[in-house]
Structures are given as C-alpha cells and as structure tokens.
C-alpha positions as CSV (number, residue, x, y, z in Angstrom):
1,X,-13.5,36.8,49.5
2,X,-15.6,33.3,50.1
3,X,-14.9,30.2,49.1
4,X,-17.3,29.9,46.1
5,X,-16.4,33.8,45.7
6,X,-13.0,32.8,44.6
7,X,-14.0,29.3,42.7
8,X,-16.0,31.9,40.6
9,X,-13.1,33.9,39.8
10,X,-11.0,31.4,38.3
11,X,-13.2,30.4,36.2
12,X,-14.4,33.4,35.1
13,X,-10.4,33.9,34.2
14,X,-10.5,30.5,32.6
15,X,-13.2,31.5,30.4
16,X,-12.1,34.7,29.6
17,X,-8.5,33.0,28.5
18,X,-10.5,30.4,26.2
19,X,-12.5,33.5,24.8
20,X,-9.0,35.2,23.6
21,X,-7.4,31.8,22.9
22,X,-6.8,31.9,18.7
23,X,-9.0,29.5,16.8
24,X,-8.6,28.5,12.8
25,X,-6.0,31.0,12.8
26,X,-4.4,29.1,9.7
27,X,-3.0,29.6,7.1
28,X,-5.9,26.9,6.6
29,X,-6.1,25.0,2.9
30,X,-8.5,25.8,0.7
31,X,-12.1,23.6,-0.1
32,X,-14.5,24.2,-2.6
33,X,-17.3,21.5,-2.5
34,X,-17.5,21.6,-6.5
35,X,-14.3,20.6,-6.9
36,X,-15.0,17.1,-5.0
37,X,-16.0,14.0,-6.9
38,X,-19.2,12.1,-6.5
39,X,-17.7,10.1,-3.8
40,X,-16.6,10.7,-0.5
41,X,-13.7,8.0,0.1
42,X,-11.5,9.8,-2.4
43,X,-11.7,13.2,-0.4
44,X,-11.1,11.5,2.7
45,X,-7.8,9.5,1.1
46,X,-6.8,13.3,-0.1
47,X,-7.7,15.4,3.0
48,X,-5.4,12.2,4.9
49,X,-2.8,12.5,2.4
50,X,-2.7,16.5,3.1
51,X,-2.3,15.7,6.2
52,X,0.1,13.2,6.2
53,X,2.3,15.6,3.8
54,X,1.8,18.4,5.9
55,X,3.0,16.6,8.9
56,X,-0.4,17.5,10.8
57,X,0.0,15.9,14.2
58,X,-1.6,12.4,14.7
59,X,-4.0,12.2,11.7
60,X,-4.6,8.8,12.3
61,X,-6.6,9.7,15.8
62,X,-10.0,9.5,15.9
63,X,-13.2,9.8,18.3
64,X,-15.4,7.1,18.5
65,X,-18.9,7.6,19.4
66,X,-21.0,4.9,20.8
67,X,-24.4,4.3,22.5
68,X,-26.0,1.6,25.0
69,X,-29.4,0.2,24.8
70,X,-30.7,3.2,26.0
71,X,-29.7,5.5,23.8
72,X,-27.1,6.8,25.8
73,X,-23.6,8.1,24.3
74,X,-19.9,7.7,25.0
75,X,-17.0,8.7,23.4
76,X,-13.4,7.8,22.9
77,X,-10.2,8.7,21.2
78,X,-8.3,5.5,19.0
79,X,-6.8,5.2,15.9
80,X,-8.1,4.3,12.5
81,X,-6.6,0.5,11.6
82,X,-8.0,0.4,7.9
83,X,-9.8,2.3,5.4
84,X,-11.1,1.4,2.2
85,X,-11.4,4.6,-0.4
86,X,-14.0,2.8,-3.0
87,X,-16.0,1.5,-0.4
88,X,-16.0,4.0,1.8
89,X,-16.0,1.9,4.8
90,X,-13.3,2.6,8.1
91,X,-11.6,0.0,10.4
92,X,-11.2,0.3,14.4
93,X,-10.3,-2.3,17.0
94,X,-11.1,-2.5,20.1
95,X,-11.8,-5.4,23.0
96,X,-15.1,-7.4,23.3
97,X,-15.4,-6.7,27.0
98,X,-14.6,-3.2,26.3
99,X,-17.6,-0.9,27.4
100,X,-17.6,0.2,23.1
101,X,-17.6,-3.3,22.7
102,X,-20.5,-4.1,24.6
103,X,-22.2,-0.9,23.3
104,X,-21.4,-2.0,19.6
105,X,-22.6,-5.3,20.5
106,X,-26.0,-4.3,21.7
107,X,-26.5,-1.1,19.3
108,X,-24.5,-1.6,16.3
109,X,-24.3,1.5,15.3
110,X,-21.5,4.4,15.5
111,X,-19.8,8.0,14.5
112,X,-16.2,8.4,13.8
113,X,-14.6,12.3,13.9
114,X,-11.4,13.5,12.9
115,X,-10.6,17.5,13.7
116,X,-7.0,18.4,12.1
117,X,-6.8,22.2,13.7
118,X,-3.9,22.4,12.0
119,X,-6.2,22.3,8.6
120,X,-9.1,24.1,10.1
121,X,-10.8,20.3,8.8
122,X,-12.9,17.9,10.6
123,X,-14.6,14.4,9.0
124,X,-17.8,13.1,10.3
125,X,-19.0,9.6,9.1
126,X,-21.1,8.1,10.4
127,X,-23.0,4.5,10.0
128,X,-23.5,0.8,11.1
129,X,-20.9,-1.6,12.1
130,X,-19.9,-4.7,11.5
131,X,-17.6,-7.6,13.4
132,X,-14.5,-8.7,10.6
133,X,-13.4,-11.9,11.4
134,X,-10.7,-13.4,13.5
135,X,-7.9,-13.2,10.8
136,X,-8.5,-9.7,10.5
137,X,-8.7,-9.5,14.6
138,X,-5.2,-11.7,14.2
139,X,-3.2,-9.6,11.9
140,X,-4.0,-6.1,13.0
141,X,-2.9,-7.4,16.8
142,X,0.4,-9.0,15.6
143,X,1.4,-6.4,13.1
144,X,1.4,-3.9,15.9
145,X,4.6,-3.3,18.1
146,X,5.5,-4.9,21.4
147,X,4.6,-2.4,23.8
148,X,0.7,-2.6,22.2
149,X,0.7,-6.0,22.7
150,X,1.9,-6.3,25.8
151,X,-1.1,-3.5,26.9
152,X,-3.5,-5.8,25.1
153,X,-3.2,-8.9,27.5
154,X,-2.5,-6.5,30.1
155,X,-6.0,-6.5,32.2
156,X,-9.7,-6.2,31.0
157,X,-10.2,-3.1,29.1
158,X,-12.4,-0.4,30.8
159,X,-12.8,-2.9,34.2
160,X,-12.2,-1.5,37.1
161,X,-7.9,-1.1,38.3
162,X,-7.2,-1.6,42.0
163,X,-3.8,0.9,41.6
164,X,-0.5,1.1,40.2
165,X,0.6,-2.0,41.9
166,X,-2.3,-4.1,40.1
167,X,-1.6,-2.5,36.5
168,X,2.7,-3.6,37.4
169,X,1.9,-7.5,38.1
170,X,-0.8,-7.2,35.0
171,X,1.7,-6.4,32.9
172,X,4.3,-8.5,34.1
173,X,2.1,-11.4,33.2
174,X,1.3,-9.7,29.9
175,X,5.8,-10.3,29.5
176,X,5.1,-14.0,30.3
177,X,2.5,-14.6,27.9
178,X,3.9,-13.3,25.1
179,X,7.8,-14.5,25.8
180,X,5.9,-17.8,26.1
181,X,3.8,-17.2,22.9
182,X,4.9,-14.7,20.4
183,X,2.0,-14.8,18.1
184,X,-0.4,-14.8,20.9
185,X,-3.9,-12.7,20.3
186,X,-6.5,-11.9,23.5
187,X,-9.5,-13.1,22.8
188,X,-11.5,-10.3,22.9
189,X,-9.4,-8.4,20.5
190,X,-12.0,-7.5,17.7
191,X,-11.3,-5.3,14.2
192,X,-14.9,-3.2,13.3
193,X,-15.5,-1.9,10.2
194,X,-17.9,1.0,10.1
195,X,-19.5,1.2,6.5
196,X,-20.7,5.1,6.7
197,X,-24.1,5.9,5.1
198,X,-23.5,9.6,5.8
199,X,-20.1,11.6,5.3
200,X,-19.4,15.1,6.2
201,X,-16.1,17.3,5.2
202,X,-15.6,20.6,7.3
203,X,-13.0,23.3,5.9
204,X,-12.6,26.0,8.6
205,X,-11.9,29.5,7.6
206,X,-10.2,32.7,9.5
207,X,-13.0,34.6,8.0
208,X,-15.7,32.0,9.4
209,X,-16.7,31.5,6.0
210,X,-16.9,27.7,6.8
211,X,-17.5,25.3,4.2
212,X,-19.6,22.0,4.5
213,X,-20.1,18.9,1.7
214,X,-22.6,16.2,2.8
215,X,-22.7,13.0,1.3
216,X,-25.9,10.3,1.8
217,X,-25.4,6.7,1.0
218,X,-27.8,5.8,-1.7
219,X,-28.0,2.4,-2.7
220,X,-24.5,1.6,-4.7
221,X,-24.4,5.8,-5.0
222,X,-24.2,8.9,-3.1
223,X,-26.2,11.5,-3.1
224,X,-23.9,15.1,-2.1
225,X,-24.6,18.5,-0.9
226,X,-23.4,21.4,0.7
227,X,-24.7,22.7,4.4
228,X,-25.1,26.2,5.9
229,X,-22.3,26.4,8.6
C-alpha cells in the first residue's frame, strides 16, 4: 500500500467513526418559540440558568467571531465577563494588541456562539461593539484569580513565543510585577460590550425536529420569529 494509499485510509476510518459518533442524543429540554417573551435577554438568562442548574459543562465559554479590514474572519473560545438581560448587551475582555483587538478596533463589529450539547442548544448574537472604560477594564482584571493575572502580564497576547524557556522568564516577571503591585492592570486589558441587534436560540432534537426563534433589534423593540431548521 502507498504512502497516500494509507493517509487515505485513516481518514476514511476517521470519517466513518465521526459518521457513527452519537449527536443530540439527549434527553434534550424542550423549546417552544411561543412560549418565549418579546425579548431575547430573558431566554438567554433562563437557557444560562438551565444550564447552570443542570451542571452543563462550562456554560460560560463562548466563541468569538471577528473580522480584519478585509473582511476576513477569525475565531476564538473566551468566557462571557458580563451580561445585561434588559438590555440585551454581553461583556468579553480581551487585550488591545490582541489580534481580536486589533480586528475589533478596525471593524467593530462581532458574533458571540454558545453550543451546550449537553442541551442540544446553541445562542447566536450577533452585533456591534463597544470599548467600556477603564474602571470596567480595572475591575474585571482584579476580581479574577491569581493565576489569570499572572497570564495577563505574562507576554503580548497572540505575538509570536520563542519556546517554553521564553513563556518561564515571562512569567517569572509576571510574579515580580504583581508581588510588587497587587492591583496592578496591563494596559491593554480592555472589557467589550457587544450590544446584539440580532439573537438566535437553537433547541436540538433526537428527532431533528429542530427548533429556531430569531429576534431583530428594532429601535427600543424586537421584532421575533421562528426559522426553518
């Protein structure tokens, strides 16, 4: 057998394993769009509290969705820092030099997606963003734990890393700083608030009988409405 012969194999045993692998196997929760309020901050609160009762792992995790000047996208997985239900408006942080900083900076603009496979659910929003200011920067950076902190002043986030030996003395000046000065913040640490002006709920079913609610920001309102799957 060749070379590629046998790098066609495994992946043809790759994909026949994903094609078997289970997927909203549940029990899933039930959704039924009509049931949901004119808003869509209150069904994210209760699809997070869900969650958060039903011990689903890591609800807080999110993917971040960016694009440069050119239209062109990246994506990342960090964790939701605030949320406000009557607004409807979700919190991230992030550094300025980051390559989603810079992205946000030049094309203000973003997704956010949460998938709970636990729940069969996912939660699309998506919207422009906005720069809070440095008290907000200040307090979500010192009310995090130490190990955080110490990663925050620990090199430039998304720059290049020489090796393991480079990331060591980074953090061991990270230590210094902070020993020196507890309430130390970088400063290129930066909270974002993304004010959605489209929300999406998924509900997953075993019998693929997926349902989809769609809200539109309009003006102080919302517009809502359900989606073919």
């Amino acid at each position: 057998m060749t070379p590629n012969a046998r790098g066609r194999t495994v992946v043809d045993d790759l994909m026949a394993r994903l094609r078997r692998a289970p997927a909203l196997a549940g029990p899933l929760p039930r959704f039924d769009p009509a049931t949901a309020g004119d808003r869509p901050g209150p069904v994210f609160a209760d699809w997070l509290g869900r969650a958060l009762d039903d011990e689903v792992p890591e609800p807080q995790v999110m993917t971040l969705s960016t694009a440069d000047a050119a239209g062109r996208p990246s994506a990342r997985v960090l964790v939701l820092r605030g949320f406000d239900p009557a607004e409807c408006s979700f919190d991230f942080a992030t550094d300025a030099a980051s390559r989603k900083g810079g992205e946000l900076a030049v094309n203000p603009y973003a997704a956010l997606t949460w998938y709970w496979p636990a729940h069969g659910r996912q939660i699309r929003a998506a919207g422009p963003v906005t720069v809070l200011d440095r008290q907000h920067a200040r307090d979500d950076f010192l009310g995090r734990g130490e190990a955080s902190r110490v990663a925050g002043f620990t090199g430039t986030m998304s720059a290049p890393l020489a090796g393991a030996e480079a990331y060591d003395e980074g953090r061991a000046r990270a230590r210094e700083v902070l020993a020196a000065t507890p309430d130390a913040v970088p400063d290129g640490h930066t909270v974002h608030r993304l004010r959605p002006d489209e929300v999406e709920f998924f509900q997953g079913s075993g019998d693929r009988f997926h349902r989809r609610l769609r809200y539109v920001r309009d003006g102080d309102g919302w517009r809502r409405g359900e989606l073919w799957p």
